[in-house]
C-alpha positions as CSV (number, residue, x, y, z in Angstrom):
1,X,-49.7,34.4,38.4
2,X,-49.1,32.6,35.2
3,X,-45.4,32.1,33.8
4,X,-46.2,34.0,30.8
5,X,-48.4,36.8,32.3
6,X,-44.9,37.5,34.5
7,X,-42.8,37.2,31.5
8,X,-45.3,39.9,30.3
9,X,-44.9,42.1,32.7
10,X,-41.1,41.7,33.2
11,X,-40.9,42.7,29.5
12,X,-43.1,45.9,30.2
13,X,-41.0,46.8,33.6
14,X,-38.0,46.4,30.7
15,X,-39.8,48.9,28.4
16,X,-40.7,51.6,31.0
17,X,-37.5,51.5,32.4
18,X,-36.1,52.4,28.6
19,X,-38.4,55.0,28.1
20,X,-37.6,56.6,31.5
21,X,-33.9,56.7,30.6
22,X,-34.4,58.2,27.3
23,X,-37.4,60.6,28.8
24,X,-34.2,61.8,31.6
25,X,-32.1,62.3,28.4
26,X,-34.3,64.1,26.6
27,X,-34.5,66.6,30.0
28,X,-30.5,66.5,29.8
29,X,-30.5,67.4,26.3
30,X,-32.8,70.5,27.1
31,X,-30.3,71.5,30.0
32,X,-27.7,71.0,28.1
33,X,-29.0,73.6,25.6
34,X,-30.0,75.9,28.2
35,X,-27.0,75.5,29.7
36,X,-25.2,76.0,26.6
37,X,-22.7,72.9,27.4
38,X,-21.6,69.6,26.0
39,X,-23.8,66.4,27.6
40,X,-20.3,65.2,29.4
41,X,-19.5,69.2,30.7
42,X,-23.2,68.7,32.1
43,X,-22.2,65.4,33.1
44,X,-19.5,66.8,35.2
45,X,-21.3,69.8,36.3
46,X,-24.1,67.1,37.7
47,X,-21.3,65.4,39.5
48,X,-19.9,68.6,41.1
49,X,-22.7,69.9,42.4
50,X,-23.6,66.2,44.1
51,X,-20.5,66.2,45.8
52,X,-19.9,70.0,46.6
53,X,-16.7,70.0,45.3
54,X,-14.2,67.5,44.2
55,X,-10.5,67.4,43.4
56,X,-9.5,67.4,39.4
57,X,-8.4,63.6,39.8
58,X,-11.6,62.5,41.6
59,X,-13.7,64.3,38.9
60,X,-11.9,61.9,36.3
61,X,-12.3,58.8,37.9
62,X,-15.8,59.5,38.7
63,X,-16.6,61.5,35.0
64,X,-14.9,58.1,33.6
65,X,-12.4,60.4,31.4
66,X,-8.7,61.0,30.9
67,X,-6.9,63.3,33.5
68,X,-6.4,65.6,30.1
69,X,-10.3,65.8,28.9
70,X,-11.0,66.5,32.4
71,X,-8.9,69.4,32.6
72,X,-9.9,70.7,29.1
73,X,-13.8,70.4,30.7
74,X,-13.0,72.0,33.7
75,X,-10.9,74.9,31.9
76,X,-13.8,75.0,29.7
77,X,-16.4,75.3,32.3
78,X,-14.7,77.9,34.2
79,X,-14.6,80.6,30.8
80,X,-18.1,80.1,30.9
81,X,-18.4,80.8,34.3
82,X,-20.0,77.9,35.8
83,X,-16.9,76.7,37.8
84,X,-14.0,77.6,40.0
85,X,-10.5,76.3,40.4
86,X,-8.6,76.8,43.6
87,X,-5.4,74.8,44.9
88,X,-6.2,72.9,48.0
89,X,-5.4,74.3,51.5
90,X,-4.1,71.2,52.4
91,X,-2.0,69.7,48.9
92,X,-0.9,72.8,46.6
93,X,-0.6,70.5,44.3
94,X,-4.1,69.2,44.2
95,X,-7.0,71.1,42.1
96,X,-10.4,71.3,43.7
97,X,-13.4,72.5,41.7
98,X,-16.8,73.6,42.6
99,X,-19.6,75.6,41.4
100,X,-20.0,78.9,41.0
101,X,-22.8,80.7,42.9
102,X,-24.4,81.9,39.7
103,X,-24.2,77.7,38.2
104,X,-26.0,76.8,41.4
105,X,-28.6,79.6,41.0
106,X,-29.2,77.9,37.2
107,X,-29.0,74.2,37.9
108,X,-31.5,74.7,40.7
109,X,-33.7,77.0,37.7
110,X,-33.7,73.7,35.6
111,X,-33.6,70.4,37.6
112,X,-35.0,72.1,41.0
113,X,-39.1,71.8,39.5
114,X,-37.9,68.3,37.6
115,X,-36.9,66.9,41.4
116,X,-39.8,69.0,42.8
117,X,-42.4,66.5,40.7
118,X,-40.6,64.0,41.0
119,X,-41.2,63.6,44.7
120,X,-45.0,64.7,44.4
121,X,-44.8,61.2,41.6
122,X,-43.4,59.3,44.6
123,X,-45.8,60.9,47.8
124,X,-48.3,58.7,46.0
125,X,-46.5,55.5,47.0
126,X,-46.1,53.7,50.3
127,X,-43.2,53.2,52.5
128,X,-43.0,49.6,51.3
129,X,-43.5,50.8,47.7
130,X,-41.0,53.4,48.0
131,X,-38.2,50.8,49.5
132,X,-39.3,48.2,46.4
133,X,-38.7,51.2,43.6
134,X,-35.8,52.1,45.7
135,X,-34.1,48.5,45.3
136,X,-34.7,48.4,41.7
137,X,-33.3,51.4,40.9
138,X,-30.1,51.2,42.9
139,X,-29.6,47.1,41.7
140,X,-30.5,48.9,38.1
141,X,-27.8,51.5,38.5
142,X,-25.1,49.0,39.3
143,X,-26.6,47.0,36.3
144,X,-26.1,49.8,33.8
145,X,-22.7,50.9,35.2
146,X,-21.4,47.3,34.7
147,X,-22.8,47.1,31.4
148,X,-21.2,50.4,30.6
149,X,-18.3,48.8,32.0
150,X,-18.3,45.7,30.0
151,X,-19.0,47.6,27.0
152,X,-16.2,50.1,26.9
153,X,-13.8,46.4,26.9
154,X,-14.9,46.1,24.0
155,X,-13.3,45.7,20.2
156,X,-15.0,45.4,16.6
């Protein structure tokens, strides 16, 4: 393969990889609406239902915001009846939040069919195909969070 036909494609990987991100924001937005939330309350939501439930301080570090916006999410999640707060068993004086039921029921109504085609996309590909894509995204995940990282450092 000629240098510049791999430059080529390297560019086009570039570009669909920018148009998937802003294709998965546009499906955020829509939840968002639907949902009737903020893009970081769905952020958080996203995270909570990943890891079941999470203490208030874990959810900050992992929603990257301030021990107080977290709480003011949370507080305003739970009016709208998407989370719960109880004091852990095990440290009253930790916070653990989770999903309501009724949240579940509605995330599942609006990313359940997005995940559904998302794995009849991949049942096209082979195992050596899959483990390829897989790479790419994960080394492109730590890429964007570093960049993210990098950004936030800095001034204008």
């Amino acid at each position: 393969m000629s240098k510049q036909l791999s430059a080529d494609l390297r560019d086009e990987a570039v570009r669909a990889a920018a148009a998937f991100g802003n294709a998965a924001d546009v499906v955020d937005e829509a939840a968002a609406a639907t949902l009737g939330v903020n893009r970081t309350d769905l952020r958080i939501l996203g995270l909570i239902h990943t890891a079941g439930a999470m203490s208030a301080t874990a959810l900050a570090g992992a929603a990257k915001l301030s021990p107080a916006a977290t709480t003011t999410a949370i507080h305003r999640l739970g009016a709208a009846g998407y989370l719960t707060r109880t004091v852990d068993d095990s440290d009253r004086r930790r916070a653990v939040v989770a999903l309501t039921p009724d949240a579940e029921k509605l995330l599942d109504r609006v990313y359940g069919p997005v995940e559904r085609a998302g794995h009849r996309i991949l049942a096209a590909y082979s195992p050596d195909e899959l483990a390829l894509i897989t790479g790419f995204l994960r080394r492109g995940i730590d890429m964007q969070l570093a960049e993210a990282d990098r950004i936030r450092t800095m001034t204008t």
